[in-house]
Steps between C-alpha positions, in 0.01 A plus 500: 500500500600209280529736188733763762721199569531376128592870372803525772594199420513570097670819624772317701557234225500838232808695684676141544531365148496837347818676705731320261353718193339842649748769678417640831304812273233216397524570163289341245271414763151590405569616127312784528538865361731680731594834526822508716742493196295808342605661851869468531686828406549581174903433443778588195588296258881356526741684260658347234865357546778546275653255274690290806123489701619731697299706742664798694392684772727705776487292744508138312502338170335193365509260226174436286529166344404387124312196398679241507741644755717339795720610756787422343411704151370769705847486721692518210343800315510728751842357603471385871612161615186278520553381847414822591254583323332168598572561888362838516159405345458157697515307153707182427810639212363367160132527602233566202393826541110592379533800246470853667627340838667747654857416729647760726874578441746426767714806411465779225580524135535718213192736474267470273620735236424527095808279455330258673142507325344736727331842344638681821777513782542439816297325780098546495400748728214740655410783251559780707864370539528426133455867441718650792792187356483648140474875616784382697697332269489692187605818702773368677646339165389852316717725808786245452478513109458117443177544266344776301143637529418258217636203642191264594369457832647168691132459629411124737150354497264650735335270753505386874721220592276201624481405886714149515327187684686184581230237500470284848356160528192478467406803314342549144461687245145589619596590841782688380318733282210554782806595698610811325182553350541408156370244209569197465524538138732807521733273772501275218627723169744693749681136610399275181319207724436150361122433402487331848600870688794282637703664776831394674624504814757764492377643172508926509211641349443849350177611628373735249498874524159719517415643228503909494164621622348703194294816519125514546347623223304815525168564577304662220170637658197542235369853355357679760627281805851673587547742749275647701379869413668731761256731726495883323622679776204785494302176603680479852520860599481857295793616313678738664389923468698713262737700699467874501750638307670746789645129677666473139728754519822439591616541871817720529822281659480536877847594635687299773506660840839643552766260621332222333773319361541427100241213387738187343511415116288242514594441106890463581453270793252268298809476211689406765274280655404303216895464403589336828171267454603274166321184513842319476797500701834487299584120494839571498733791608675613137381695201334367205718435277257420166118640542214315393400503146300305223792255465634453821199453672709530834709754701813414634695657819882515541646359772775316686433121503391376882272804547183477611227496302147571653130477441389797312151439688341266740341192332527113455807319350336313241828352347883429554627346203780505196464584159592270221862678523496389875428902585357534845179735531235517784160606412232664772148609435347857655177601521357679194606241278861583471789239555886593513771296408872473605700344265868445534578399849608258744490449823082483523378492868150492392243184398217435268152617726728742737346857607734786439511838647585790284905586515547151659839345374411144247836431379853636333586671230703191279890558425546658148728719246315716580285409774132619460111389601277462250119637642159469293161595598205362353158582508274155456689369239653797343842686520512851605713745560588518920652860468151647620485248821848561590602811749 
């Protein structure tokens, strides 16, 4: 009983002199192996700025800080008044900033761009929208005769733009990271934390995004261990008898009985059947006015600016967003792997994650001399021609 009472008491003692030093996660206690770091999800690693430490994604930007770095240097490089800069990040103006610290910008700036040290254009984004953006882009630019088929590809970076998290009181970097799931360490390199995983009230935080999930490899069976040997059929029941050769012979045509009317072509109505079926609607009512080939990549349909244009099939918006020439284009995937996209308009009624019905109305042909749409279908990642989906 004596030994009960002296371990509670050591306990009590413990978790009063040691709150100043452990977080509410315990860490450190114990110093044993543990495993729960090995568990977190495995997450990407955080793309490289450009020459300003600037990182851009389409729905923020950030500043990544240098050794040696404050607010004010970092202000003035990427040419926003400090005050700002220190407000929006909950930092006094001419702080020291540790190196890879990342700020979030109040408001955005140039994009990252080669002129500005980056190997690519434009703000990072998903790689199934990097794709549809280029497709989008160069085909557009290509219909309007701004660049030649040899003119490079303006392609971004390809990744997901982090989940943002505004430390509270209280909180650490520990209980952050079991928040969303994620390592410590990772939470670390993403935000460029002092040795001391120091976080501030008010600080924003980019939790790191999962990694893509990679195949499982294949099985390989050993010699003699695949699949199974099927059952001969002679082994369930006989094979069947020869037939005598009299049931053979052909049977003579019977004729109808008289005032049997004509039996259809079934071969004309089954043209016409499979002509009113086309996978696609038309996504706009004009004519093409330039088919699909190896350099457009694209179709595009004359028409009066304001008209609608529709969803060639039912499906989920997966993007509403603007080329680098500030082109609108909507993109929706259908089943069977194939997306269509709708570049060239204005007035888009639809969001990001919306269900679409085939022949449902998205958004407006844009104003232009002449006015047209501009309509590719892929298939996974690939451009093909949409003449055989369309009616």
């Amino acid at each position: 009983m004596r030994l009960t009472a002296t371990l509670v008491a050591s306990v009590s003692l413990f978790g009063l002199t040691a709150c100043e030093s452990l977080d509410s996660d315990f860490r450190g206690f114990g110093g044993g192996f543990n495993t729960s770091e090995a568990a977190r999800k495995a997450t990407e690693p955080r793309p490289a700025p450009d020459n300003r430490g600037i990182l851009s994604y389409p729905g923020y930007q950030v500043a990544v800080a240098r050794r040696g770095d404050t607010v004010t240097s970092v202000a003035a490089r990427v040419g926003i008044p400090e005050n700002e800069l220190a407000a929006r990040n909950a930092v006094p103006p001419g702080a020291s900033l540790n190196a890879g610290e990342v700020l979030l910008l109040p408001r955005r700036v140039a994009e990252p761009s080669p002129s500005t040290g980056a190997p690519t254009t434009g703000p990072i984004r998903p790689a199934e929208q990097v794709d549809v953006a280029v497709l989008a882009d160069n085909a557009i630019s290509r219909a309007e005769g701004t660049i030649t088929p040899a003119a490079p590809a303006r392609k971004p970076q390809t990744g997901q733009e982090p989940v943002r998290h505004v430390v509270k009181a209280g909180e650490t970097a520990y209980s952050v990271s079991r928040l969303y799931g994620v390592s410590v360490k990772a939470l670390d390199e993403w935000n460029g934390l002092d040795d001391k995983l120091t976080l501030r009230v008010g600080q924003t935080l980019l939790i790191p995004p999962e990694a893509p999930s990679r195949p499982k490899p294949t099985t390989v069976t050993k010699p003699g261990t695949g699949s199974e040997t099927p059952t001969p059929p002679s082994a369930a029941k006989p094979l069947p008898k020869d037939e005598p050769a009299a049931a053979q012979t052909k049977t003579t045509e019977a004729k109808p009985a008289p005032g049997t009317p004509e039996s259809p072509d079934l071969g004309k109505q089954a043209t016409q059947a499979s002509a009113s079926s086309a996978r696609f609607t038309s996504p706009v009512n004009g004519k093409i006015s330039r088919v699909f080939s190896s350099r457009n990549k694209s179709v595009n349909f004359s028409a009066s600016a304001g008209s609608p244009v529709k969803a060639a099939d039912a499906g989920t918006v997966f993007v509403v967003t603007k080329t680098d020439d500030q082109v609108t284009y909507v993109g929706i995937k259908h089943d069977g792997g194939l997306t269509s996209v709708y570049a060239n308009v204005d007035g888009v009624t639809v969001k990001k994650g919306d269900k679409v019905s085939k022949g449902q109305s998205i958004a407006k042909v844009s104003p232009g001399n002449p006015a047209f749409l501009n309509f590719i279908v892929l298939k996974g990642t690939q451009a093909i021609d949409p003449a055989p989906y369309l009616p």
